[in-house]
VEXDO-497198 format. One record per residue (C-alpha): x, y, z. Coordinates in steps of 0.2 Angstrom, whole numbers. Layout:
BEGIN
{xx X, yy Y, zz Z}
...
This chain:
BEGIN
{xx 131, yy -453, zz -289}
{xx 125, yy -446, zz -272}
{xx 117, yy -432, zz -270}
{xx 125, yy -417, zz -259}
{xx 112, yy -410, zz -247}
{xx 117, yy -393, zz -239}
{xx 108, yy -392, zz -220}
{xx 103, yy -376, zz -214}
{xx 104, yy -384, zz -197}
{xx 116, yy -376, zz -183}
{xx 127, yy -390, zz -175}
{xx 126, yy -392, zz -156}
{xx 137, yy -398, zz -145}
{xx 147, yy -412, zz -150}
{xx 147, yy -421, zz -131}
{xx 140, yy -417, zz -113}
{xx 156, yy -409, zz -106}
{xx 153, yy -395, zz -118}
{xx 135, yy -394, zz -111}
{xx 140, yy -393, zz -92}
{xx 152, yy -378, zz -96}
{xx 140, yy -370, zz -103}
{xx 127, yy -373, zz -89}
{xx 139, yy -369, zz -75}
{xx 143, yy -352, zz -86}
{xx 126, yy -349, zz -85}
{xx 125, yy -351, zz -64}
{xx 141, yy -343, zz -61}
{xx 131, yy -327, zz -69}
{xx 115, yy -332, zz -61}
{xx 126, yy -329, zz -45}
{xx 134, yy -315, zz -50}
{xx 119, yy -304, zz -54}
{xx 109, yy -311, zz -40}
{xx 124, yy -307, zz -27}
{xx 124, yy -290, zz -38}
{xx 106, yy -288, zz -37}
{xx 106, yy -293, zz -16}
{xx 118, yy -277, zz -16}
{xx 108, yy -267, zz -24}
{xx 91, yy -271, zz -14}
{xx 101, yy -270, zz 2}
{xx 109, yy -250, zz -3}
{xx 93, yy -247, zz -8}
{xx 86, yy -251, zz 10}
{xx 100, yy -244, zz 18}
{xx 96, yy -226, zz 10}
{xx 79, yy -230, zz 13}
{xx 80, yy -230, zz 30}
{xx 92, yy -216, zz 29}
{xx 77, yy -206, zz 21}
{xx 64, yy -212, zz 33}
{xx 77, yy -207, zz 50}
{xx 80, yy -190, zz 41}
{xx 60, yy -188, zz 37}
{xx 56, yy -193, zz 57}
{xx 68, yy -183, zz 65}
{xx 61, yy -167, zz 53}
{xx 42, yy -174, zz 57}
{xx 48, yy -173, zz 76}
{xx 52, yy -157, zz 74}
{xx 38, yy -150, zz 65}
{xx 28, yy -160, zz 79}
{xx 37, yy -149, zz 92}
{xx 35, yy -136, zz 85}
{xx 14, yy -138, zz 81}
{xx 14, yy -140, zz 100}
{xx 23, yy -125, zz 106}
{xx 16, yy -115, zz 94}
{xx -2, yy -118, zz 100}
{xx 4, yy -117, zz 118}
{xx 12, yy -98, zz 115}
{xx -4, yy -96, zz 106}
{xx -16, yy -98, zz 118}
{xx -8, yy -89, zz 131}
{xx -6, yy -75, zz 119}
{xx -26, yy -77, zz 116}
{xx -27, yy -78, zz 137}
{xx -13, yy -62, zz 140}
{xx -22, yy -50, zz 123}
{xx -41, yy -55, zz 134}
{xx -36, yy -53, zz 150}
{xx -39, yy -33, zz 152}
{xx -34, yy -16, zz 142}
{xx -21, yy -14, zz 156}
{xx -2, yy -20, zz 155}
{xx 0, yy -20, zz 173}
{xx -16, yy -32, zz 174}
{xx -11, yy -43, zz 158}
{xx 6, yy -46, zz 167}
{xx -1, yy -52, zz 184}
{xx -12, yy -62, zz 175}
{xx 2, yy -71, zz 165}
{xx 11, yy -73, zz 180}
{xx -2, yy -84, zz 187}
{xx -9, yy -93, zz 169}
{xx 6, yy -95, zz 161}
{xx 5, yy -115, zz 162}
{xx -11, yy -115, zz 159}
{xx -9, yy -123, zz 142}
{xx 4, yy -138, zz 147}
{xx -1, yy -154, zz 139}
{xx 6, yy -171, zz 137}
{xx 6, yy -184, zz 125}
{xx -7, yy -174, zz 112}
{xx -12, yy -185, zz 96}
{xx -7, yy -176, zz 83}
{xx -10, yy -184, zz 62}
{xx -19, yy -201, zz 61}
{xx -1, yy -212, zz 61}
{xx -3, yy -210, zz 83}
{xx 11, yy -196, zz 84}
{xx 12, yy -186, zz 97}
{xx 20, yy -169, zz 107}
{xx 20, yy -165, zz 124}
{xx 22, yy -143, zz 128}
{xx 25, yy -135, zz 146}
{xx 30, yy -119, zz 149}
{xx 45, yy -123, zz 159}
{xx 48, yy -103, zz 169}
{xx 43, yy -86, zz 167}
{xx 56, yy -72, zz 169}
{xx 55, yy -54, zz 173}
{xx 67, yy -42, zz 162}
{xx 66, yy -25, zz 173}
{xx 52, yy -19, zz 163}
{xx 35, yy -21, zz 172}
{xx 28, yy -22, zz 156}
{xx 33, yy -38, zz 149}
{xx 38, yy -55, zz 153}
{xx 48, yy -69, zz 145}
{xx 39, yy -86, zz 146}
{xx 52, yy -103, zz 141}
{xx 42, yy -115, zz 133}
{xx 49, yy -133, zz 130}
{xx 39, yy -145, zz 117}
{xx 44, yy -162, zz 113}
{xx 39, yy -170, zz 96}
{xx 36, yy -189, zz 95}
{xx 35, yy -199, zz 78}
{xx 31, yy -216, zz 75}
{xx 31, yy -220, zz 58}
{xx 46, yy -234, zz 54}
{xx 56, yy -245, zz 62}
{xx 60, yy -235, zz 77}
{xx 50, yy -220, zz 85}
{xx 62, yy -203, zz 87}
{xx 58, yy -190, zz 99}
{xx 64, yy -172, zz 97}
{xx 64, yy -158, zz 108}
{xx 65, yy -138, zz 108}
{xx 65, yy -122, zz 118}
{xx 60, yy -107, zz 115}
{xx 57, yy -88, zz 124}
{xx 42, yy -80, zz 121}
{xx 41, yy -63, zz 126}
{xx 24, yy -56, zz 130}
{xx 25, yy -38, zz 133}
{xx 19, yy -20, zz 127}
{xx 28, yy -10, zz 111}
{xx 21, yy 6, zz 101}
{xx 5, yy 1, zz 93}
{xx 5, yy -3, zz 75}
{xx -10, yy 8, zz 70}
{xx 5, yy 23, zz 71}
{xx 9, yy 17, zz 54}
{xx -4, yy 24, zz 48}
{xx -9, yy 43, zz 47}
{xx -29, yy 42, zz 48}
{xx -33, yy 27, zz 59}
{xx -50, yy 25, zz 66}
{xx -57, yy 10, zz 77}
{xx -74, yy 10, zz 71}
{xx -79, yy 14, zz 51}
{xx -69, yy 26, zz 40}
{xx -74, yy 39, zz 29}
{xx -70, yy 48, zz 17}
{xx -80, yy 60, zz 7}
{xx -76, yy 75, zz -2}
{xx -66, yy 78, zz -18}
{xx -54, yy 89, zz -9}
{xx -48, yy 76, zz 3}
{xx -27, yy 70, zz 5}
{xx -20, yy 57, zz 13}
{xx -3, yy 56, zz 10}
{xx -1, yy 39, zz 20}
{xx -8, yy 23, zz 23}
{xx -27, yy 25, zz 30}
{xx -37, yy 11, zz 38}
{xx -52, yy 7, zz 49}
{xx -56, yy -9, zz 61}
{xx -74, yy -10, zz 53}
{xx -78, yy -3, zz 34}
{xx -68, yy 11, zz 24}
{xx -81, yy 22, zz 12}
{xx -74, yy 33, zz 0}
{xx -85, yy 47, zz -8}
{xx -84, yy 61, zz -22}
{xx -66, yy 53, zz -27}
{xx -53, yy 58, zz -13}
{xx -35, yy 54, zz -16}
{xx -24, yy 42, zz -7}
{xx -7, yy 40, zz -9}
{xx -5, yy 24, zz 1}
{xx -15, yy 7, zz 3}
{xx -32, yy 6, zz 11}
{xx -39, yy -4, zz 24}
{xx -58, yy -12, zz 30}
{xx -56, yy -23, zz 44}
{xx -69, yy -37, zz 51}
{xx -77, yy -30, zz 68}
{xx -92, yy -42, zz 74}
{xx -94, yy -29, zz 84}
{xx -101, yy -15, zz 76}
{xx -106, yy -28, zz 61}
{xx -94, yy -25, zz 48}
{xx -87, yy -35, zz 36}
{xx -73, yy -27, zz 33}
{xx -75, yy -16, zz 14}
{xx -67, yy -6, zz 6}
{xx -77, yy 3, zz -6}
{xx -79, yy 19, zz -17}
{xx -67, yy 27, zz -28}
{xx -51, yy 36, zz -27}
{xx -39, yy 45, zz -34}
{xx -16, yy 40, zz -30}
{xx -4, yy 49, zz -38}
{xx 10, yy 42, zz -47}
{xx 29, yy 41, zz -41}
{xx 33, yy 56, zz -51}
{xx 19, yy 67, zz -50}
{xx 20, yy 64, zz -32}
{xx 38, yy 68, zz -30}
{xx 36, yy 82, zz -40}
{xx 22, yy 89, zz -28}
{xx 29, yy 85, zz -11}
{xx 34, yy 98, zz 2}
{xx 48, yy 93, zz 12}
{xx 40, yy 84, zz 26}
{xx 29, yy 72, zz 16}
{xx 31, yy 53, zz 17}
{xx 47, yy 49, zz 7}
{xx 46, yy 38, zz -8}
{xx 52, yy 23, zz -10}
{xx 64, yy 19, zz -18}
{xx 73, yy 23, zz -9}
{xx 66, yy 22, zz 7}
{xx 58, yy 5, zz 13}
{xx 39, yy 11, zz 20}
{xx 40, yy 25, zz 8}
{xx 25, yy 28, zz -4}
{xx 30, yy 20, zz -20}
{xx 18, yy 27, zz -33}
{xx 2, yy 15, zz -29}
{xx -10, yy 10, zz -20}
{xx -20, yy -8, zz -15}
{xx -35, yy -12, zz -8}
{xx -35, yy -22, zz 8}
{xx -51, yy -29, zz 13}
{xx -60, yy -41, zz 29}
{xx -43, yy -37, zz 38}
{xx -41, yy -41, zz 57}
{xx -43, yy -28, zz 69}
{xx -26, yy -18, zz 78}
{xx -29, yy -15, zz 96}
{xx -32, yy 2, zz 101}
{xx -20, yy 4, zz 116}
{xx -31, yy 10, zz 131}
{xx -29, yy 26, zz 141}
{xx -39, yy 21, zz 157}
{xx -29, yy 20, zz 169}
{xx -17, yy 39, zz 170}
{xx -7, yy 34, zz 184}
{xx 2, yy 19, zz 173}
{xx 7, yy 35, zz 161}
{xx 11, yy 49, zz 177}
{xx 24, yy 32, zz 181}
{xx 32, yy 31, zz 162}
{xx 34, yy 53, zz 163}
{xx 43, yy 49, zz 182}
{xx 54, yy 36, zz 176}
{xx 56, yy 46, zz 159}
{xx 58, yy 64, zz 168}
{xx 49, yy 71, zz 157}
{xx 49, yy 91, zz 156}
{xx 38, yy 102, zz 147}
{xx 39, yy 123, zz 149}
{xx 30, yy 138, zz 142}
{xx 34, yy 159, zz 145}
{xx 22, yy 168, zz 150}
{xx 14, yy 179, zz 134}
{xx 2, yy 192, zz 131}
{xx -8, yy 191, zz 116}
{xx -21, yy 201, zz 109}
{xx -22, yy 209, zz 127}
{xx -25, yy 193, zz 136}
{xx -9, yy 187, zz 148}
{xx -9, yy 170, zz 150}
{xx 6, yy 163, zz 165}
{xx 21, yy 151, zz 160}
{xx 19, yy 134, zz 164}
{xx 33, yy 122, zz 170}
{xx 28, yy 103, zz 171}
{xx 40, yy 91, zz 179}
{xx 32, yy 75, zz 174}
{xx 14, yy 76, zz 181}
{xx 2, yy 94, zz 185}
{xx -14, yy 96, zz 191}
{xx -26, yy 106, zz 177}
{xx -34, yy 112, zz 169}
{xx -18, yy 118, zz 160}
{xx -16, yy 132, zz 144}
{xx -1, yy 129, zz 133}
{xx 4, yy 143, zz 123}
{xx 19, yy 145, zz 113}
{xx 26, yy 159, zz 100}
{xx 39, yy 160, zz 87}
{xx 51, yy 166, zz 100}
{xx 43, yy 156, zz 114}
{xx 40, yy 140, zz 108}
{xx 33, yy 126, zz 119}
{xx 48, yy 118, zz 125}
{xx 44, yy 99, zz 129}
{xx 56, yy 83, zz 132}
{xx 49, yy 67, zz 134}
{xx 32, yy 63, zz 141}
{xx 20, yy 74, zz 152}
{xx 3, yy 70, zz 161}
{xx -10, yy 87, zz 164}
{xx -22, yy 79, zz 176}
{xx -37, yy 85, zz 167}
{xx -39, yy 96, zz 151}
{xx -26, yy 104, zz 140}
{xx -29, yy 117, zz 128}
{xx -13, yy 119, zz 117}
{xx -10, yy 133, zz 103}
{xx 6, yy 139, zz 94}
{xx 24, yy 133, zz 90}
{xx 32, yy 119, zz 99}
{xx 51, yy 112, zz 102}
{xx 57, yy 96, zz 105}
{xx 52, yy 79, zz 108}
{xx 39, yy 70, zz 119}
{xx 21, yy 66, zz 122}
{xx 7, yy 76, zz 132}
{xx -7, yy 64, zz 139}
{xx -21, yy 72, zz 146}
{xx -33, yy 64, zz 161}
{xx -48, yy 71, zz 150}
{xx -49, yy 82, zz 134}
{xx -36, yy 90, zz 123}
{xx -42, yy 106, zz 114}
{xx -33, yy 112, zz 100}
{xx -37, yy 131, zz 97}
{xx -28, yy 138, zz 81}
{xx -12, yy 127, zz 76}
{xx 2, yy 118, zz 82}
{xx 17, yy 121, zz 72}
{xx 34, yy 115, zz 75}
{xx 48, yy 125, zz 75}
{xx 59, yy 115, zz 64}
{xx 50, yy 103, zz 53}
{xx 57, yy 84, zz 46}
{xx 66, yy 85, zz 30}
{xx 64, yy 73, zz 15}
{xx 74, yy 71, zz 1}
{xx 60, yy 65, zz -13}
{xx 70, yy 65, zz -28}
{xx 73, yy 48, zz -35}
{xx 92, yy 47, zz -32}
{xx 89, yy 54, zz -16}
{xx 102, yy 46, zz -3}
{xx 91, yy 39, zz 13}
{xx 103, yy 45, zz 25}
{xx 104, yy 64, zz 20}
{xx 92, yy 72, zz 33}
{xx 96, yy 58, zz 44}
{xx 105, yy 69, zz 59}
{xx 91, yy 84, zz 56}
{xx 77, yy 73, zz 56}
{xx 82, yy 62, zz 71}
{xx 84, yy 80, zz 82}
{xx 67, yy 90, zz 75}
{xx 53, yy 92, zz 82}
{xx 42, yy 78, zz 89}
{xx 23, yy 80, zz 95}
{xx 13, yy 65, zz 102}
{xx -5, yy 72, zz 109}
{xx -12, yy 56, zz 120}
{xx -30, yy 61, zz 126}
{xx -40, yy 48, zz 138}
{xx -56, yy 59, zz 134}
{xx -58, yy 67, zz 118}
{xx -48, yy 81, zz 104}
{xx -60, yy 96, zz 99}
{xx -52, yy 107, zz 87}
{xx -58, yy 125, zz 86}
{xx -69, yy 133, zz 97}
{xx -85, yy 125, zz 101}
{xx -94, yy 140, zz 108}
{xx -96, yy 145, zz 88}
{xx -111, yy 146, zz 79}
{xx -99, yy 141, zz 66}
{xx -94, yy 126, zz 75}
{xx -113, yy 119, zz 78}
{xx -112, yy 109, zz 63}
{xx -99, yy 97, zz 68}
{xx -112, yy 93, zz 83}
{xx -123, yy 83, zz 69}
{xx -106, yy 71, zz 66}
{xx -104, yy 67, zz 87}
{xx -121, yy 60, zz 91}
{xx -132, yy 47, zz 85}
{xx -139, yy 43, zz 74}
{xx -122, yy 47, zz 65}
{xx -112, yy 39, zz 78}
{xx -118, yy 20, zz 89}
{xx -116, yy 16, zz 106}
{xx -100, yy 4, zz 112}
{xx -92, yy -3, zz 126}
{xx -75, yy 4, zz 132}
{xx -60, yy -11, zz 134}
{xx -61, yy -8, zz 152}
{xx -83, yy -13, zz 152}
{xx -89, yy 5, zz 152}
{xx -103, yy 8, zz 140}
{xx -105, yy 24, zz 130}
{xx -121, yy 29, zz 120}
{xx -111, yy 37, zz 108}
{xx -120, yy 54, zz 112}
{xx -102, yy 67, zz 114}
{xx -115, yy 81, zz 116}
{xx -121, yy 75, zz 132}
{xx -118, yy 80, zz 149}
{xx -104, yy 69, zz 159}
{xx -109, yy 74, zz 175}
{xx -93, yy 86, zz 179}
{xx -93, yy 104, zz 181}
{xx -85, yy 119, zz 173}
{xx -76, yy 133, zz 182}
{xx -93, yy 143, zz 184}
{xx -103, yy 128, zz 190}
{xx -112, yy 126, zz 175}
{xx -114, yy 108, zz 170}
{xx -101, yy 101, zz 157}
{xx -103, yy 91, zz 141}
{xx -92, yy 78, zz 134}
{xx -86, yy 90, zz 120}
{xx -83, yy 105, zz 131}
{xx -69, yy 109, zz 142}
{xx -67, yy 114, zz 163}
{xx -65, yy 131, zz 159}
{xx -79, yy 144, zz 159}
{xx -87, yy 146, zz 142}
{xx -80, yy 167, zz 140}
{xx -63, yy 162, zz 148}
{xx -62, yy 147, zz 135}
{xx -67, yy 160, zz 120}
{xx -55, yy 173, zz 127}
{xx -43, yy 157, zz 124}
{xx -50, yy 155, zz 107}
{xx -49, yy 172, zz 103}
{xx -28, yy 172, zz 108}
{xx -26, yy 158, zz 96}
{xx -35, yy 168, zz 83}
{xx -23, yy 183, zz 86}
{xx -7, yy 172, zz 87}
{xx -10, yy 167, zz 68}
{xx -18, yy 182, zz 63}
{xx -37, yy 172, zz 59}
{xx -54, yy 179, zz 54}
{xx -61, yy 163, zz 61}
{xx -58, yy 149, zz 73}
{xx -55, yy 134, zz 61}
{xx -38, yy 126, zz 62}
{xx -26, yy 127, zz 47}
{xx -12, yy 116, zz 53}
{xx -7, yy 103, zz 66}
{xx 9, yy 94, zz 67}
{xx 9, yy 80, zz 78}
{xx 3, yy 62, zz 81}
{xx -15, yy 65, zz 89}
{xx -21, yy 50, zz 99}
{xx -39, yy 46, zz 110}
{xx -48, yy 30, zz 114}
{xx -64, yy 40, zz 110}
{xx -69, yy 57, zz 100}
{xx -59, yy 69, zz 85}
{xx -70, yy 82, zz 81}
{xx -70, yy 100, zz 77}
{xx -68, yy 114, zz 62}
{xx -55, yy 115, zz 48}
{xx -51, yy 128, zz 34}
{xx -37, yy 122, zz 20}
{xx -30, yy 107, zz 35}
{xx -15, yy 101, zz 35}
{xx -12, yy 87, zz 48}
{xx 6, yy 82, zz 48}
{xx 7, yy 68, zz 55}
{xx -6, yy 56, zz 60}
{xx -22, yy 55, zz 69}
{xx -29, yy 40, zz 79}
{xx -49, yy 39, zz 87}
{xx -65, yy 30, zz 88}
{xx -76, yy 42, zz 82}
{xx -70, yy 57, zz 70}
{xx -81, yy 72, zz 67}
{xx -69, yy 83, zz 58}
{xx -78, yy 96, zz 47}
{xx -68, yy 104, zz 35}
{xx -69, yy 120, zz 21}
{xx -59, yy 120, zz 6}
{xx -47, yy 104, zz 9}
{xx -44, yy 92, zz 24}
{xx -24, yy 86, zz 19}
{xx -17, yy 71, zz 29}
{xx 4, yy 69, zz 29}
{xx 13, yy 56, zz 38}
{xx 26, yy 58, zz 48}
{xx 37, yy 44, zz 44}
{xx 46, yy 46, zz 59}
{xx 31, yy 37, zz 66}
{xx 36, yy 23, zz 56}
{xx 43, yy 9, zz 71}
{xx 51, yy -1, zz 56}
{xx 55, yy 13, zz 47}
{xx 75, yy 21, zz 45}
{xx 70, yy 37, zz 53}
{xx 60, yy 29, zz 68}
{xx 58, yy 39, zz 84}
{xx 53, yy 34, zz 100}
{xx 42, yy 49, zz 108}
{xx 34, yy 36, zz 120}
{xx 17, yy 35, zz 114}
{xx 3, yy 25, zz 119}
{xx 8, yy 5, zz 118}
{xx -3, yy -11, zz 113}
{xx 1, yy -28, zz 116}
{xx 12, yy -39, zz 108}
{xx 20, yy -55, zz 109}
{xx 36, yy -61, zz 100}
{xx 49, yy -77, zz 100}
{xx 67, yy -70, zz 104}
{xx 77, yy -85, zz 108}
{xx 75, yy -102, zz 97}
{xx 87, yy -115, zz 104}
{xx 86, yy -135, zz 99}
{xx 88, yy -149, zz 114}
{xx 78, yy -151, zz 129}
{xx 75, yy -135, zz 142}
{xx 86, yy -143, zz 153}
{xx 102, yy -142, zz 143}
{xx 101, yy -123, zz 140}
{xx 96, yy -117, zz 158}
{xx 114, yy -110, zz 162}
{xx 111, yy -99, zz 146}
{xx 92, yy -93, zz 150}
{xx 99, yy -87, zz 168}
{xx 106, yy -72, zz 162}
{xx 93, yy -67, zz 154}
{xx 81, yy -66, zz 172}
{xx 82, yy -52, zz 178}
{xx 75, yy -57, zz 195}
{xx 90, yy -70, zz 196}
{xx 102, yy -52, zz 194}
{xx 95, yy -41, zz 208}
């Protein structure tokens, strides 16, 4: 009998036709997938290079743009440089303005490259300013094929309200603080260090600025006191800062720390005539009746645009000082009483404030938290409007006063340092030294002191005292935006500033509380903003962005020359 093996063997294929099919199966898929597969690779390469032409035309313009920038740059850096004055900063950009051309500058280590000229420089009927068309072309050539890429842009280099008006105690050299009983309801900042002693409070940020020159690094040190949003909204008289919400620069309730900030430019007061143009071309008006206070008669003023001084400024209740727009007093001013209207007084040489300066009708803000932004808005865009621009120095009080010998200590070294002016003048710092002028008598004149005669300036003095009914000299209340390139000094009892003050050196001694309140009208970004012509700083800004070469937009940048309208 045989045996029965079961094989666990698979059987194969019983002949070679049946082997070929299945080989040629098995290249026909071969082919599929590697035709498949040739696809894919080549769609991949195809979006590749898709990618790479999108990345290179964006690396062109970021090319472009590196090389614009730095040409705009560096004429800003050659305008800010060239002098304090707009008239010569202009003339100078007229003639530099290609200074900073360049061609075919390696840019990266792949050899791309940008080329920059500034292509025209158009007037726009201010004096002022300019507009320089820049044209930069960016070059790449990383992949297949290099891509080049062009822009133009406008630059304008001119003059706008200086920035240090946002803030209501701004001083160009160290800032200081010290005393319990000091307010600022505001932002505060120095172009050197900021001290704070004995716990002031500031409701608003503070600033310390890097200055070589005076060798600061730029602290901000000591302690202080900020309110919070609701103890501060329950506090606030009317013309404080507004809060925000819901306005955008109001205080909202803190404060920060800024330190090693950069320094603002100080607009410089040098040259008066640029400003007896801007009150010509402005018509500026400024009017006072004549009063008798305390048995002194001092004569009406009427100031079309520029007056010779010395020049007293008194206003009353009833006879406020009326002013609209800007005025220049060649030489000093001493100002006292209530004011109306809306301008700027800029003075050749010292402002003296004696007693207060009060508006007639103060800004009115809404602090409460739902407090609609627009609800004084018509009131505060027609109250009153002070700007005090001095190209010497503000005194406050009357410096003939034992009383007022204290504040001499604070205007002299070794509390303040010598400097050098924008315009190369050098200072010793000393404010109690003699200039060289003359007062009315012929006796010689200190930096501090006024033109007039020491008895007719206490006589003033003495008016001022009357007008507000004071046992004393020392101010109580000033509302406007004081400005000088140089010295604040003078004598203060329960002070309330509101507004903003500006200076290089401050000797403001106070008794009982020294209270700082920004006008937020001040503010140039701000919703209540108003333009009282006050002292300018440099500035330069992009206003026209275009993509193509400078050639293609020409028939669009013509109307925008002023020169090619005339």
């Amino acid at each position: 009998m045989q045996d029965h093996i079961i094989s666990t063997r698979r059987s194969g294929p019983n002949s070679a036709a049946e082997r070929g099919i299945a080989l040629a199966g098995v290249l026909i898929f071969a082919l599929v997938a590697s035709a498949f597969s040739a696809a894919v690779l080549h769609s991949l390469s195809v979006h590749s290079q898709l990618i790479q032409d999108d990345y290179n035309h964006t690396r062109a313009l970021y090319l472009a743009e590196s090389g614009l920038n730095r040409a705009a740059e560096a004429t800003w850096i050659g305008y800010l440089n060239a002098n304090p004055l707009p008239s010569v900063r202009v003339a100078w950009l007229d003639q530099h303005y290609t200074d900073f051309d360049q061609e075919n500058v390696t840019y990266g280590g792949d050899g791309d490259t940008y080329t920059v000229r500034a292509r025209r420089i158009m007037t726009t009927g201010n004096s002022d300013e300019r507009l320089v068309v820049f044209e930069a072309k960016g070059r790449t050539v990383v992949g297949e094929i290099p891509v080049e890429r062009a822009i133009t842009r406008v630059v304008r280099y001119g003059h706008d309200q200086s920035s240090i008006f946002d803030y209501t105690y701004f001083l160009n050299n160290f800032g200081w603080f010290w005393g319990s009983t000091i307010t600022a309801n505001g932002e505060v900042r120095a172009n050197a260090n900021f001290d704070l002693q004995s716990s002031p409070k500031v409701n608003g940020d503070v600033y310390g600025s890097v200055n070589p020159d005076v060798g600061a690094a730029g602290t901000v040190t000591g302690s202080y006191l900020t309110d919070n949003l609701t103890t501060y909204r329950n506090n606030a008289a009317n013309h404080w800062r507004p809060t925000n919400p819901p306005f955008e620069y109001g205080f909202a309730g803190d404060s920060e720390r800024f330190a090693e900030q950069d320094i603002l430019e100080m607009p410089y007061l040098s040259d008066i005539s640029r400003f007896e143009a801007l009150a010509q071309n402005k018509n500026g008006q400024l009017s006072t009746s004549t009063v008798t206070i305390g048995g002194l008669t001092v004569p009406g003023v009427t100031l079309n645009n520029v007056i010779q001084g010395p020049v007293f400024l008194v206003g009353t209740p009833t006879n406020p000082i009326i002013i609209d727009g800007p005025v220049v007093v060649r030489g000093d001013v001493a100002i006292t009483g209530y004011v109306q209207g809306q301008g700027t007084i800029y003075a050749e040489r010292n402002i003296h404030v004696l007693g207060d300066i009060r508006y007639t009708d103060q800004p009115i803000f809404d602090h409460s938290e739902s407090a609609p932004p627009d609800a004084n808005a018509e009131h505060n865009a027609n109250a009153d409007f002070l700007g005090l621009a001095s190209r010497g120095n503000v005194i406050v009080g009357n410096y003939n006063d034992t009383d007022w010998s204290v504040v001499k200590n604070y205007i002299k070294p070794t509390f303040t340092k010598p400097y050098t002016d924008e315009d190369g003048t050098t200072h010793n710092g000393d404010y109690t030294a003699y200039d060289g002028g003359l007062k009315q008598d012929g006796t010689s004149r200190r930096r501090y002191e006024s033109t007039w005669s020491n008895t007719n300036f206490t006589n003033m003095a003495n008016l001022a005292k009357t007008l507000f009914g004071r046992s004393n000299h020392r101010s109580q209340r000033i509302d406007g935006l004081i400005y000088t390139n140089h010295l604040m000094a003078g004598r203060f009892q329960n002070f309330h500033l509101n507004g903003a003050m500006m200076c290089r050196d401050e000797g403001c001694v106070y008794n009982t509380s020294f209270n700082a309140n920004y006008d937020y009208r001040a503010k140039a970004e701000g919703e209540y903003y108003i333009d009282i012509d006050l002292p300018k700083a440099a500035n330069a800004e992009p206003t026209v962005w275009l993509d193509g070469p400078y050639e293609d937009w020409v028939s669009k940048l013509d109307p925008l020359d002023y020169g090619l309208q005339q």
